[in-house]
N, C-alpha and C positions, 0 to 999 in steps of 0.2 A: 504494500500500500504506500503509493505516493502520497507526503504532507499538503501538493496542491491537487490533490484530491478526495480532501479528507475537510469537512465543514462543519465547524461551531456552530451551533443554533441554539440561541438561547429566546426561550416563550416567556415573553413577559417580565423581562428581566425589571425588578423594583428598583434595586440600589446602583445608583453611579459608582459607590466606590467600589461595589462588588464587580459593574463592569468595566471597571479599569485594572481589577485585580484579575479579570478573566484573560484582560489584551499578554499585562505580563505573562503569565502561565504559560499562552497559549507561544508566544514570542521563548519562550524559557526552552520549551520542545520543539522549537521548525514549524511550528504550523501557524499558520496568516488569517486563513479565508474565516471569518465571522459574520455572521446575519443573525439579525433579530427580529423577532417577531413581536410585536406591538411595545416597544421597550418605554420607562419611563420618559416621558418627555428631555429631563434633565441628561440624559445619559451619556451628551458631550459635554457635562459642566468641569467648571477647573476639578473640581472629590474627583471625577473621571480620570481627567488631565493628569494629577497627580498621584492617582493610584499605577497609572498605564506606564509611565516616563517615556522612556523610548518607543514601547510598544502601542506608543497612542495611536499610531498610521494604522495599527489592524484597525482601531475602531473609525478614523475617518475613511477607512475604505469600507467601512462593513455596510452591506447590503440590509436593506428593511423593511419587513413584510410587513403585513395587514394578520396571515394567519399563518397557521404550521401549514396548511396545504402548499400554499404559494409558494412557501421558501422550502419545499422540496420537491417540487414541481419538475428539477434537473438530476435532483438527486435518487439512485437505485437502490440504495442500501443503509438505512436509517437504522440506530442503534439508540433505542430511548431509555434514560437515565429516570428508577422510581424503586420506592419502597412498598408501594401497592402491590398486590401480591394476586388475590383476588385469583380471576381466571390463567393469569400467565404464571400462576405458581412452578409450572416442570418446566418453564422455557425461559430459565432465566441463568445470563451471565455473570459470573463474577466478572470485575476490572481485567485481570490477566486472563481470562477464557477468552473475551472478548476480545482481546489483540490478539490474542492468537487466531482467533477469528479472522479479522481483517485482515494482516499478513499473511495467512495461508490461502484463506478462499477467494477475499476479495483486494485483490493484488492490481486491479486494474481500474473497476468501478469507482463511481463518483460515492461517497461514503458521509454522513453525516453522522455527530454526537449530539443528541438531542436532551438538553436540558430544560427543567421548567423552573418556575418562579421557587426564590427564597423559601416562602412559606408555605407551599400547598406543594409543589412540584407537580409534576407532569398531567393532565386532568385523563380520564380515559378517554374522550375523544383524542386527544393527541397522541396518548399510546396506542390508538388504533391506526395511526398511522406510520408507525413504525413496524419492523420487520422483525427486531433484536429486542432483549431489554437487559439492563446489567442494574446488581440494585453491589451496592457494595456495604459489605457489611462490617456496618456500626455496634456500636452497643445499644442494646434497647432502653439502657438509662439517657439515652440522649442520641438519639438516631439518624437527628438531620445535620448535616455537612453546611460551613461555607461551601458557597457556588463555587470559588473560586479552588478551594482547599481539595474539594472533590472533583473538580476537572483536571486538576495536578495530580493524585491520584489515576486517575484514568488515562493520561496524557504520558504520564511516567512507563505506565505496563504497554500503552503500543510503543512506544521509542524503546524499550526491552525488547520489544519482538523487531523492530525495524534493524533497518543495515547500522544505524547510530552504533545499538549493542558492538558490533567489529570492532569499533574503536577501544575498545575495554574489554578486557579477560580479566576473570573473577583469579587471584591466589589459585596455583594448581596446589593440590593437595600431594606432600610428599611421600616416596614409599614407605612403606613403616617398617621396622626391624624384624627380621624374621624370629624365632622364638631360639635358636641356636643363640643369637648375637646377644641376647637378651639374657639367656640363664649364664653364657660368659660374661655378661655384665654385674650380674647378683652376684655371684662366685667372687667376683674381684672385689664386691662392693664387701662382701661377708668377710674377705682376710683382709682387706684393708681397716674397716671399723673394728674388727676384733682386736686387731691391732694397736690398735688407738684406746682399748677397753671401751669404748661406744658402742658396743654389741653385748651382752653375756654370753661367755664362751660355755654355758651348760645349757645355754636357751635363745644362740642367735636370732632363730626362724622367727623368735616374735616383734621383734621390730622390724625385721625386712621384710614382713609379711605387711605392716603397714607400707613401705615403699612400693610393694608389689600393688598394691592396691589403689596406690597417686599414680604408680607411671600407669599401669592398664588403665586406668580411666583415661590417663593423655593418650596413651595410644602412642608410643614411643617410633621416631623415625632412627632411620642407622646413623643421624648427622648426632639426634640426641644421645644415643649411646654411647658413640666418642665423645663427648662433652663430656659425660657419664664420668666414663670411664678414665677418662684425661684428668676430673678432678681429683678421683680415688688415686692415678699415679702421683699426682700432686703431693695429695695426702703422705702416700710411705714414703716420697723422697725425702718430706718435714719430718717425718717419724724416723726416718735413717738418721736426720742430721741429729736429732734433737737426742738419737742414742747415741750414736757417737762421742756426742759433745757432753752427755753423762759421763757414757765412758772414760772420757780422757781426764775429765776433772776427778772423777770419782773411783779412780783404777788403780 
């Protein structure tokens, strides 16, 4: 899915500063094209101006319906944002279902995001004209979204699914130590602390049974087992000197 084929539509938009917070968002992800449908009157005032900054140009270019039909009149593939549940209960996306949606299926099509007002969101007449619906889920102590905060949300999971994602790889996850590299690790770890009497030599197994128990939870890599192991040589080379140096004084 191409970004200049991908359209904001917001029904009824009340707050200017809410649609100047929508221009940023939408400017934050690659995407321009915005229409509104019966917006408040105000909705180029300076609150606009200065919620949008740079991103004011999407709203002096956005297009302005009359209704939701009109302003998808071009558009094939409507994706309507609701917590109404009602009849489209089995047909509903989450945020990242949904981009994956658009990037897989509709890769080509003219595609809208269909938002409704602050307070009511989306009416069923305008979900009836949508194809999709994504509700994204809130907590039911407080279930409605900024307009803004929930189209950044949704804006986020398709630029996850878009070519954007290439530019960034997540940390690859490194091998982890086979269980050989690991039990020569204990082993060193068991004569070095015994050595140091930081273990009981009639009952080591009980505290390196707590070690056993911190690295398996980390999930130990073979970079960590030399580290491991590197401090335990550390350890007997201070334990050589420190007898030595007994010895010499005390011999």
């Amino acid at each position: 899915m191409m970004p200049e084929n991908f359209s904001i539509i917001l029904v009824q938009p009340q707050g200017p500063i809410n649609i100047g917070s929508v221009c940023r968002t939408m400017m934050n992800f690659g995407f321009t094209t915005l229409r509104l449908v019966n917006p408040t009157k105000h909705y180029k005032s300076l609150l606009a101006k200065k919620m949008a900054l740079s991103a004011y140009t999407i709203l002096e270019n956005a297009m302005i319906f009359e209704d939701l039909q009109s302003a998808l009149s071009d558009i094939q593939v409507a994706f309507g944002t609701t917590r109404r549940f009602g009849k489209y209960r089995n047909n509903f996306f989450t945020p990242s279902g949904a981009a994956e949606k658009l990037n897989q299926t509709y890769q080509t099509e003219n595609c809208a995001l269909v938002l409704g007002p602050e307070d009511t969101g989306l009416e069923t007449k305008d979900l009836d004209l949508c194809q999709h619906f994504i509700t994204i889920p809130t907590h039911d102590a407080y279930p409605s979204m900024n307009l803004s905060h929930a189209l950044a949300v949704l804006l986020y999971e398709v630029s996850l699914m878009s070519d954007t994602r290439k530019n960034f790889s997540d940390p690859k996850p490194e091998k982890l130590a086979t269980g050989n590299e690991i039990e020569h690790m204990f082993a060193h770890m068991r004569e070095s602390l015994i050595n140091i009497d930081y273990l009981d030599k009639q009952n080591p197994e009980h505290l390196l049974r707590t070690f056993r128990r911190l690295f398996g939870a980390a999930g130990l890599t073979a970079r960590d087992v030399k580290i491991i192991r590197g401090l335990m040589s550390r350890i007997d080379w201070t334990e050589n000197q420190r007898r030595k140096y007994t010895d010499v004084h005390h011999g």
